[in-house]
C-alpha positions as a Markdown table, in Angstrom:
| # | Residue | x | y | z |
|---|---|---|---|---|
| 1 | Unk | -12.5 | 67.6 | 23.1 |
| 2 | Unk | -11.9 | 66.3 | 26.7 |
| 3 | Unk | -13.5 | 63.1 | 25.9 |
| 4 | Unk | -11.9 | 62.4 | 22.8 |
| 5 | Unk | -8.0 | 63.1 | 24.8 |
| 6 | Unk | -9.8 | 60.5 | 27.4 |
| 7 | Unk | -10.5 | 57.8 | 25.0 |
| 8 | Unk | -6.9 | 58.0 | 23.4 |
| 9 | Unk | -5.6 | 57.7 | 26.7 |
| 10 | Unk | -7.5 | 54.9 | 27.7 |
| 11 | Unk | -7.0 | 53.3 | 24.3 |
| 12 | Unk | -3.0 | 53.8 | 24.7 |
| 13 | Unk | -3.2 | 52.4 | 28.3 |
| 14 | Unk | -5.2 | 49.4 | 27.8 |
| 15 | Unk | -2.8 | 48.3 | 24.5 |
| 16 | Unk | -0.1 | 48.5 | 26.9 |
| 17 | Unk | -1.2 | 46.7 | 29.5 |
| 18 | Unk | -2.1 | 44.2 | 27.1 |
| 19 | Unk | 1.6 | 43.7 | 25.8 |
| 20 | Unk | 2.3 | 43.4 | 29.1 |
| 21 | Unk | 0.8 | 40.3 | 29.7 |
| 22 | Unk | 1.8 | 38.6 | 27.6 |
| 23 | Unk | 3.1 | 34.9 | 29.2 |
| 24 | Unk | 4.9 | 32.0 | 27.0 |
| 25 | Unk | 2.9 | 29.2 | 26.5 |
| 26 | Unk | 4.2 | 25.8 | 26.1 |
| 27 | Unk | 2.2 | 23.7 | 23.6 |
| 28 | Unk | 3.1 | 19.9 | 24.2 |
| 29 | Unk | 1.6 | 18.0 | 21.1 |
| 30 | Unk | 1.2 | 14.3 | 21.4 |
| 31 | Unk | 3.3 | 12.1 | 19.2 |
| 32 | Unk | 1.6 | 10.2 | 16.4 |
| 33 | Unk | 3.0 | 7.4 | 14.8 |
| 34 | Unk | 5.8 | 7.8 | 11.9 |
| 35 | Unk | 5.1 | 7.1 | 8.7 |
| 36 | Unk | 7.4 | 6.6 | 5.6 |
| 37 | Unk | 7.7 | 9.2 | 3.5 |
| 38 | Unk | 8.4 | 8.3 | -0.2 |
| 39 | Unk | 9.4 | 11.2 | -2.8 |
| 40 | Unk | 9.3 | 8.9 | -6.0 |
| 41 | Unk | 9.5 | 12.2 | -9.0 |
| 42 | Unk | 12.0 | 10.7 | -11.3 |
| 43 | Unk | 12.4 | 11.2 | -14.8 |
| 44 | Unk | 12.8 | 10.0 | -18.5 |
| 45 | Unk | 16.3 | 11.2 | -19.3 |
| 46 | Unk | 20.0 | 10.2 | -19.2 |
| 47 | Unk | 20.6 | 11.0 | -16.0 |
| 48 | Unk | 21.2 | 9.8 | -12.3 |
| 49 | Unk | 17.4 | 9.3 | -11.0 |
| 50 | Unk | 17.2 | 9.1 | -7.7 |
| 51 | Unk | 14.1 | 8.3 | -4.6 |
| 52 | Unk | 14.0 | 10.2 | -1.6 |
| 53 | Unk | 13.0 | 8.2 | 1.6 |
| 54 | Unk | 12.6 | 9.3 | 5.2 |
| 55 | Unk | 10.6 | 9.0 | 8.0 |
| 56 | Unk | 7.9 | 11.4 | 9.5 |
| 57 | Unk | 9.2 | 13.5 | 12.4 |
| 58 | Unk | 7.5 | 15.4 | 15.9 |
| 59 | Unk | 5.7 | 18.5 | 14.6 |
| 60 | Unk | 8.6 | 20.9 | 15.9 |
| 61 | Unk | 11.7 | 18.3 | 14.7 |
| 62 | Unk | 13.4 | 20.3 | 11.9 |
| 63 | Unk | 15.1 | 17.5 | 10.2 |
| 64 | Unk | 13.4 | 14.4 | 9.0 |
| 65 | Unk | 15.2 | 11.2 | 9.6 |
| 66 | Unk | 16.4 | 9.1 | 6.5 |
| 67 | Unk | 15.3 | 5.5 | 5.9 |
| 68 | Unk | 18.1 | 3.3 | 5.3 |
| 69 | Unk | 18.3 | -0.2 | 4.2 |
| 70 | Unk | 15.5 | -0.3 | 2.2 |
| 71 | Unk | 15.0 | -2.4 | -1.6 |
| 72 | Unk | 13.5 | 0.4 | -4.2 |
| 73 | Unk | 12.8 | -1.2 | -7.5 |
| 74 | Unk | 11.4 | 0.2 | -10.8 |
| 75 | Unk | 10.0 | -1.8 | -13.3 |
| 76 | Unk | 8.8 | -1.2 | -16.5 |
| 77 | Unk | 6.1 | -3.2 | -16.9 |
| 78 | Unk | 5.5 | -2.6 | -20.9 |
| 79 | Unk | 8.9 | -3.3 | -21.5 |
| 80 | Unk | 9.7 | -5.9 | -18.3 |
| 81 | Unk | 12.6 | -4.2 | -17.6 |
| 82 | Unk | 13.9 | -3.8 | -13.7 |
| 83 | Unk | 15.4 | -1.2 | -12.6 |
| 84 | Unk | 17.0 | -1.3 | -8.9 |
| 85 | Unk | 17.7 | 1.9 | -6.9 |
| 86 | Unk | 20.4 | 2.2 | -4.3 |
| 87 | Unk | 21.5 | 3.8 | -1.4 |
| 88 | Unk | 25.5 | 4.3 | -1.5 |
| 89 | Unk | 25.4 | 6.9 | 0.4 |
| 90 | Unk | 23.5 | 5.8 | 3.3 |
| 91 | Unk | 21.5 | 9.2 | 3.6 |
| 92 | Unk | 18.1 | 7.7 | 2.1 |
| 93 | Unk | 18.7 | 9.0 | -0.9 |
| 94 | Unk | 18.6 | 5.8 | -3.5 |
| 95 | Unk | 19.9 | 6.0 | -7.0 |
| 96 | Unk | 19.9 | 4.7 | -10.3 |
| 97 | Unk | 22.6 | 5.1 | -12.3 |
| 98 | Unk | 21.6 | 4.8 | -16.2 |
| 99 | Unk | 24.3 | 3.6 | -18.5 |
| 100 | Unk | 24.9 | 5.9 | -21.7 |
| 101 | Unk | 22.0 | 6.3 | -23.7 |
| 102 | Unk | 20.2 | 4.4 | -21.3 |
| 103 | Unk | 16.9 | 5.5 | -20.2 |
| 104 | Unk | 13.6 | 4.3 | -18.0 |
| 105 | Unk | 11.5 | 3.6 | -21.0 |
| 106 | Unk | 9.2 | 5.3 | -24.3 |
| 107 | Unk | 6.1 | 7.0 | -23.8 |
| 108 | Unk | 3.4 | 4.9 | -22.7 |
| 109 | Unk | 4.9 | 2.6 | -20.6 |
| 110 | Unk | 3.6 | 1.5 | -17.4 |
| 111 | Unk | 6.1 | 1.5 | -14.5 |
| 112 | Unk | 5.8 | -0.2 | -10.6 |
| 113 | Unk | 7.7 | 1.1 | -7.9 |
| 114 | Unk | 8.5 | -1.3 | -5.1 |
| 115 | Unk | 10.0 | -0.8 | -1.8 |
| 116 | Unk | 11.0 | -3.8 | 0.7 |
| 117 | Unk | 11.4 | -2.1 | 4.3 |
| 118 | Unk | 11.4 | -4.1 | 6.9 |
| 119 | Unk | 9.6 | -6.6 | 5.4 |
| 120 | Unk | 6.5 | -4.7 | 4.4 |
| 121 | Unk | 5.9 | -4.1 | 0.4 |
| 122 | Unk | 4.7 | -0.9 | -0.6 |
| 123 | Unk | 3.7 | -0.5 | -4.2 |
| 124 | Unk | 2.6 | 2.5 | -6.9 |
| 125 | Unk | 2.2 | 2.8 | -10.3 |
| 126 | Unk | 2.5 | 5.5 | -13.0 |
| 127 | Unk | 2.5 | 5.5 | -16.7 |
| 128 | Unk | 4.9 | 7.6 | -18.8 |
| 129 | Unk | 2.8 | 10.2 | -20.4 |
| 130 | Unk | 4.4 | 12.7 | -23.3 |
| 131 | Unk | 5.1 | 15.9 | -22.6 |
| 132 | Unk | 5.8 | 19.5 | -24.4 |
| 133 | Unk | 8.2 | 22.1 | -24.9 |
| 134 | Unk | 9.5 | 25.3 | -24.2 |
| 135 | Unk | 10.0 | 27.7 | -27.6 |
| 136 | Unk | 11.1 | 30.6 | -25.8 |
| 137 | Unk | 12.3 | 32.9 | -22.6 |
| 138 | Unk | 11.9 | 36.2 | -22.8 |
| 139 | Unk | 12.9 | 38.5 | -19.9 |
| 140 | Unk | 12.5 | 42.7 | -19.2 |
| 141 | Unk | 14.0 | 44.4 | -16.5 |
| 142 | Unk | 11.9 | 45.9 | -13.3 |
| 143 | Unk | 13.4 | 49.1 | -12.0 |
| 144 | Unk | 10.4 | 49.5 | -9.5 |
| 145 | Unk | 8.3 | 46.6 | -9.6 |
| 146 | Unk | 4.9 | 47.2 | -8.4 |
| 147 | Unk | 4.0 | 43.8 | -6.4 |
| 148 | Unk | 4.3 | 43.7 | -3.0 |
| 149 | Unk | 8.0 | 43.5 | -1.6 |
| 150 | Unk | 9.2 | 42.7 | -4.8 |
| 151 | Unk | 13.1 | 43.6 | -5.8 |
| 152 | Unk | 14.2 | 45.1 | -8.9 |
| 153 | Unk | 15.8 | 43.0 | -11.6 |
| 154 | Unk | 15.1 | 40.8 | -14.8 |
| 155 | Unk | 11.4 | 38.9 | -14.6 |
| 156 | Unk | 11.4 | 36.2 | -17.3 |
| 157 | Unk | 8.3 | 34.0 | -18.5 |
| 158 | Unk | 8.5 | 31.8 | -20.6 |
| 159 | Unk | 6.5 | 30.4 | -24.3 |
| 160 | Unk | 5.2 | 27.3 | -25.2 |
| 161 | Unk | 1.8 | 25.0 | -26.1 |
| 162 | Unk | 0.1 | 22.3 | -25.2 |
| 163 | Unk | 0.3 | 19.4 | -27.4 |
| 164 | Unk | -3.1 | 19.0 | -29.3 |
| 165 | Unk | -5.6 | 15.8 | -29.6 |
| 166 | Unk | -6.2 | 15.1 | -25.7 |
| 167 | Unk | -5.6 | 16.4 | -22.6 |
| 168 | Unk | -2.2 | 16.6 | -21.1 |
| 169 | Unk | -0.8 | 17.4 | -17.5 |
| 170 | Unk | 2.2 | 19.4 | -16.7 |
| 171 | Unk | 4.5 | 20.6 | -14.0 |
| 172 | Unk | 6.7 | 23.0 | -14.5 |
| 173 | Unk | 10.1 | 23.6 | -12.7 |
| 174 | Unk | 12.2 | 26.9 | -13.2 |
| 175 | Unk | 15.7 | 27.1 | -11.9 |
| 176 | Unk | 17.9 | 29.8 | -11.4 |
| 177 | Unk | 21.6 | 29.2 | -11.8 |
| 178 | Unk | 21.1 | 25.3 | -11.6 |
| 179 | Unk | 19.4 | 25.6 | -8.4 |
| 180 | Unk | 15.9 | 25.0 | -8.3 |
| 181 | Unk | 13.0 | 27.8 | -7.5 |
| 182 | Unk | 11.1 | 26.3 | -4.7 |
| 183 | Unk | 9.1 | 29.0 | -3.3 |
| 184 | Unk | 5.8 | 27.3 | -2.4 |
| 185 | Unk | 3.8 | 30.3 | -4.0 |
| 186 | Unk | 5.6 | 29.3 | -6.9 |
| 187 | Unk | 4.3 | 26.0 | -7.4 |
| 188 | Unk | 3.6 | 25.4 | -11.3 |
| 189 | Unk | 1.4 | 23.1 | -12.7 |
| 190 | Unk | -0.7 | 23.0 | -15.5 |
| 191 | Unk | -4.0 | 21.3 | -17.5 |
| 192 | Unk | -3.5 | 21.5 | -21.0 |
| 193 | Unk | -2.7 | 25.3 | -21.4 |
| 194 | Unk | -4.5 | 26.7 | -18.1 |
| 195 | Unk | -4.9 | 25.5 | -14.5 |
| 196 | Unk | -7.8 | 24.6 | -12.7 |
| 197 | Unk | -11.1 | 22.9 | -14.2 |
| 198 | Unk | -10.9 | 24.6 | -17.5 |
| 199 | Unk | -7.9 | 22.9 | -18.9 |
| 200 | Unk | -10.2 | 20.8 | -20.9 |
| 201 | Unk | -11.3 | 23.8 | -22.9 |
| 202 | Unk | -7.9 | 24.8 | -23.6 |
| 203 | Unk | -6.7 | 22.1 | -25.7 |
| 204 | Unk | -3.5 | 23.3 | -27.4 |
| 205 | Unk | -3.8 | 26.6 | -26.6 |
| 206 | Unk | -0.1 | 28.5 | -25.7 |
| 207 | Unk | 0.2 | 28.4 | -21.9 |
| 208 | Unk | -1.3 | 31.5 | -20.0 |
| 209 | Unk | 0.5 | 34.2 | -18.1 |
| 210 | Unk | -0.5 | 32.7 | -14.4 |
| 211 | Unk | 1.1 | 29.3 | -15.9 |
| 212 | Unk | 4.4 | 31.2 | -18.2 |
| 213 | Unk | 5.6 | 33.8 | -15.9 |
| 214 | Unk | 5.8 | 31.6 | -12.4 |
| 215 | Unk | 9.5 | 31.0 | -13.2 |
| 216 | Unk | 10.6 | 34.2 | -11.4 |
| 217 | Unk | 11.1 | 34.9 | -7.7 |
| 218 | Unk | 10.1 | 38.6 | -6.7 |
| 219 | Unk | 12.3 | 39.0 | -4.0 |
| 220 | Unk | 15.1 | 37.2 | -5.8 |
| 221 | Unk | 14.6 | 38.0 | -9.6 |
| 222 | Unk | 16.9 | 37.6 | -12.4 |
| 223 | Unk | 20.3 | 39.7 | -13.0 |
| 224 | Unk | 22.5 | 40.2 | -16.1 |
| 225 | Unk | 24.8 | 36.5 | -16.5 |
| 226 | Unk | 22.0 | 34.6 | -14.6 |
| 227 | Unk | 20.9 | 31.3 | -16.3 |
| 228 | Unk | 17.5 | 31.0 | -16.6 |
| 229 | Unk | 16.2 | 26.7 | -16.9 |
| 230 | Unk | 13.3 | 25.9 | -17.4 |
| 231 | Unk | 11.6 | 22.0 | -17.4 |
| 232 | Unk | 7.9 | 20.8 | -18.7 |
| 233 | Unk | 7.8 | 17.5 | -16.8 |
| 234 | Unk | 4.7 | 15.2 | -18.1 |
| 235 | Unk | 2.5 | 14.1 | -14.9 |
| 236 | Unk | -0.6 | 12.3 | -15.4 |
| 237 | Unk | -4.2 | 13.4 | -13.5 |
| 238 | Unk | -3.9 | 12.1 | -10.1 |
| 239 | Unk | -0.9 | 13.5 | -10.3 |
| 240 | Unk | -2.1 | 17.0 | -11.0 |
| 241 | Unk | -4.6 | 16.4 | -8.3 |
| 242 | Unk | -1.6 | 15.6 | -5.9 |
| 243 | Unk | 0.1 | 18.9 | -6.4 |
| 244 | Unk | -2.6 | 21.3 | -6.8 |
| 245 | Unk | -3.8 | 19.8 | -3.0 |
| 246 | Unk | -0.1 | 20.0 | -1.6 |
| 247 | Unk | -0.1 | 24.1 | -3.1 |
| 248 | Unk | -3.3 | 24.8 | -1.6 |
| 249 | Unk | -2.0 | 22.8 | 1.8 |
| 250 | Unk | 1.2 | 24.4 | 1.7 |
| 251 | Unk | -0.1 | 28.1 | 1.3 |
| 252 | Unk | -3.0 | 27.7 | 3.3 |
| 253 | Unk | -3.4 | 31.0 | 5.3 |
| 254 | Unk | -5.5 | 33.8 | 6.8 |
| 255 | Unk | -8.7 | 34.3 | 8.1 |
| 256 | Unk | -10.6 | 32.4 | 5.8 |
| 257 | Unk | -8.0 | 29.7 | 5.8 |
| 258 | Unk | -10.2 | 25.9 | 4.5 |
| 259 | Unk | -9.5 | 23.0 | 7.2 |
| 260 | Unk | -6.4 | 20.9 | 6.9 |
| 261 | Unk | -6.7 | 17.9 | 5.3 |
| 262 | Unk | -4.5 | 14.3 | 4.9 |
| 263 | Unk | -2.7 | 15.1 | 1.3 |
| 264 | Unk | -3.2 | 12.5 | -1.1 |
| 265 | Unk | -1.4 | 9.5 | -2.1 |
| 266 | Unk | -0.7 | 6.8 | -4.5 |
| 267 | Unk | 1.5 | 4.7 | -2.5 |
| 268 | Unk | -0.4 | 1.7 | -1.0 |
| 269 | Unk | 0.8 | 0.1 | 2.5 |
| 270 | Unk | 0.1 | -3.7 | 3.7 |
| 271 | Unk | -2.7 | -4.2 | 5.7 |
| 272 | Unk | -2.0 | -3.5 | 9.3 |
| 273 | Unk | 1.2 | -2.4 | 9.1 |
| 274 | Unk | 3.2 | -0.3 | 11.7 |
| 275 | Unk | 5.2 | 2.4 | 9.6 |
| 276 | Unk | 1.8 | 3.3 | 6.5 |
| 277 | Unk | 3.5 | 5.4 | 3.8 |
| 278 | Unk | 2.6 | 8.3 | 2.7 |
| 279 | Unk | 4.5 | 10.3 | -0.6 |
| 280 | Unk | 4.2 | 10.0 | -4.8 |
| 281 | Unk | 5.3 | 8.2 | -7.1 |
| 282 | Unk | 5.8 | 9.2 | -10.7 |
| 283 | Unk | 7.9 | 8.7 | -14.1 |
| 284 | Unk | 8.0 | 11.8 | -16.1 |
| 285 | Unk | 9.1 | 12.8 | -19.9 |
| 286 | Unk | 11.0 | 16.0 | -19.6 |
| 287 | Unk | 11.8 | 19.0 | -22.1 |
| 288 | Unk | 14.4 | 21.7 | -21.2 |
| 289 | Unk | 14.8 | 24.8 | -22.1 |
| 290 | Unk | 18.0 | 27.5 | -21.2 |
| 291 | Unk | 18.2 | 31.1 | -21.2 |
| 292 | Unk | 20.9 | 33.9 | -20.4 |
| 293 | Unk | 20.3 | 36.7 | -18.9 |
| 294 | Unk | 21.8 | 39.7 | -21.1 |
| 295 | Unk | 21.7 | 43.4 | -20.7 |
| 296 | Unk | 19.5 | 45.3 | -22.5 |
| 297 | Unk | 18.4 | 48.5 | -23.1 |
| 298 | Unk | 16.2 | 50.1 | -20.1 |
C-alpha cells in the first residue's frame, strides 16, 4: 500500500514540475517566395461570375493580400466568345457581369482562362461538363444526436442520381440561409454516385449517404424557418483529383497524419518567372435545389 501512495505522489509531482517548465518558444520561419493565388470556380448560370486573386502570405499573416491590376479573360473556345473579368472594386476580386439570359456557354465547350499580371501570362483550361440534379431534401429533427459534440436540431440530406452512360464528377455545395457551409470536414464531392475509386462501378446509381447527408453542420444544424440550398456543380477528373487532395491536405491530423504535399494545379506559369501561380480553374453546369425547414411532429 505504501508503495502504491509513493508512486502517486511521485507521479503527481513529476506532472507538475513538468507544467512548470514550460518556456515560450519562438519559431522564426524563413520567408519563401509569394506566389499568385488564382480561385477560378465560376459557373454556367445567369449570374455575376467572379475570379478571386491574391498573393501568398508568411505562414502566421492572417490575411492574404489581393492582386490588383491584373487582365482575367475567359474564352470560350467552341464558341470563340471572350469574356473579360474586372476588378471595380479594387479588392482582387474580378467580375463578369452577364447580360440577361446571357451565359458562359452549352455543355461541352472548352474554355481558356488568361491572366496578364505584370507581364507574365498564365493560362488553364476546362471544359464544361453536364451535371445532375437534386429531387429532394428531406430533414428529421435530433433531440440528442449521438456524434461527437454534435447540437440538437433539423439534419437534412438530400436525393438525387447520377446521370447514366459515362462517368460524371460532382461537387456539391450546401448552404444554409444563403450562406455557404464551409466546414473543411464537410467538403463534398463525388464520382458518379460514390467517392473514391469505385465511382466507376456506380454508374447511375442514387448518391450514397457519405455523399447526401454532408449538407449539415453538427454543431450548427438546421432549425424551423431555416433554408436549406443545395448545388450539384459539374467538375471534370483533374478536378475531382484537385479537391479530394485539398480535403485530405486540409484535414490532415493525428498521429498517423501522411506528409504534406504541394496541392495540385492546373494553372501553368512562364518559364522563369518571379511570382509561379498556384490555384484552379474551372467552368461548371449548376443545378439547385431549395428547401424550408418546417416543424414537424417529434
Amino acid at each position: 500500500m505504501r508503495n502504491n501512495v509513493f508512486r502517486i505522489l511521485s507521479f503527481l509531482l513529476s506532472v507538475a514540475f513538468l507544467s512548470a517548465c514550460e518556456d515560450v518558444v519562438s519559431v522564426n520561419l524563413a520567408a519563401s517566395r509569394p506566389q499568385l493565388v488564382i480561385d477560378a470556380f465560376i459557373a454556367n448560370t445567369n449570374t455575376p461570375q467572379i475570379i478571386r486573386l491574391t498573393s501568398t502570405a508568411p505562414y502566421f499573416n492572417t490575411v492574404t493580400p489581393p492582386v490588383q491590376d491584373a487582365e482575367v479573360i475567359v474564352e470560350n473556345l467552341t464558341q470563340n466568345r471572350r469574356f473579360v473579368f474586372t476588378d471595380t472594386r479594387q479588392n482582387g476580386e474580378y467580375c463578369w457581369q452577364p447580360t440577361e439570359n446571357e451565359r458562359l456557354g452549352n455543355i461541352g465547350d472548352n474554355f481558356r482562362l488568361t491572366v496578364n499580371y505584370q507581364g507574365n501570362i498564365y493560362m488553364a483550361s476546362s471544359p464544361l461538363n453536364r451535371t445532375t440534379s437534386v429531387d429532394s431534401i428531406t430533414y428529421e429533427f435530433r433531440e440528442r444526436p449521438n456524434i461527437g459534440d454534435a447540437k440538437e436540431g433539423y439534419y437534412a440530406q438530400f436525393y438525387g442520381s447520377d446521370l447514366p452512360g459515362q462517368d460524371d464528377f460532382y461537387w456539391i455545395r450546401a448552404y444554409k440561409n444563403g450562406k455557404l457551409i464551409t466546414k473543411p470536414t464537410l467538403i463534398n464531392y463525388a464520382f458518379n454516385a460514390v467517392r473514391g475509386g469505385s465511382g466507376a462501378g456506380a454508374d447511375g446509381f442514387v448518391f450514397i449517404p457519405p455523399i447526401r447527408n454532408r449538407i449539415t453542420d453538427s454543431q450548427d444544424p438546421y432549425q424551423v424557418g431555416d433554408e436549406v440550398r443545395v448545388e450539384i456543380w459539374s467538375i471534370n477528373r483533374p478536378t475531382y483529383l484537385f479537391l479530394e487532395q485539398a480535403e485530405n491536405q486540409i484535414n490532415n491530423s493525428g498521429l498517423f497524419a501522411r506528409p504534406l504535399e504541394n496541392t495540385r494545379t492546373n494553372i501553368t506559369s512562364p518559364a522563369n518567372v518571379s511570382l509561379p501561380a498556384v490555384g484552379w480553374f474551372c467552368v461548371s453546369e449548376v443545378s439547385v435545389f431549395t428547401q424550408k425547414i418546417e416543424p414537424k411532429k417529434r
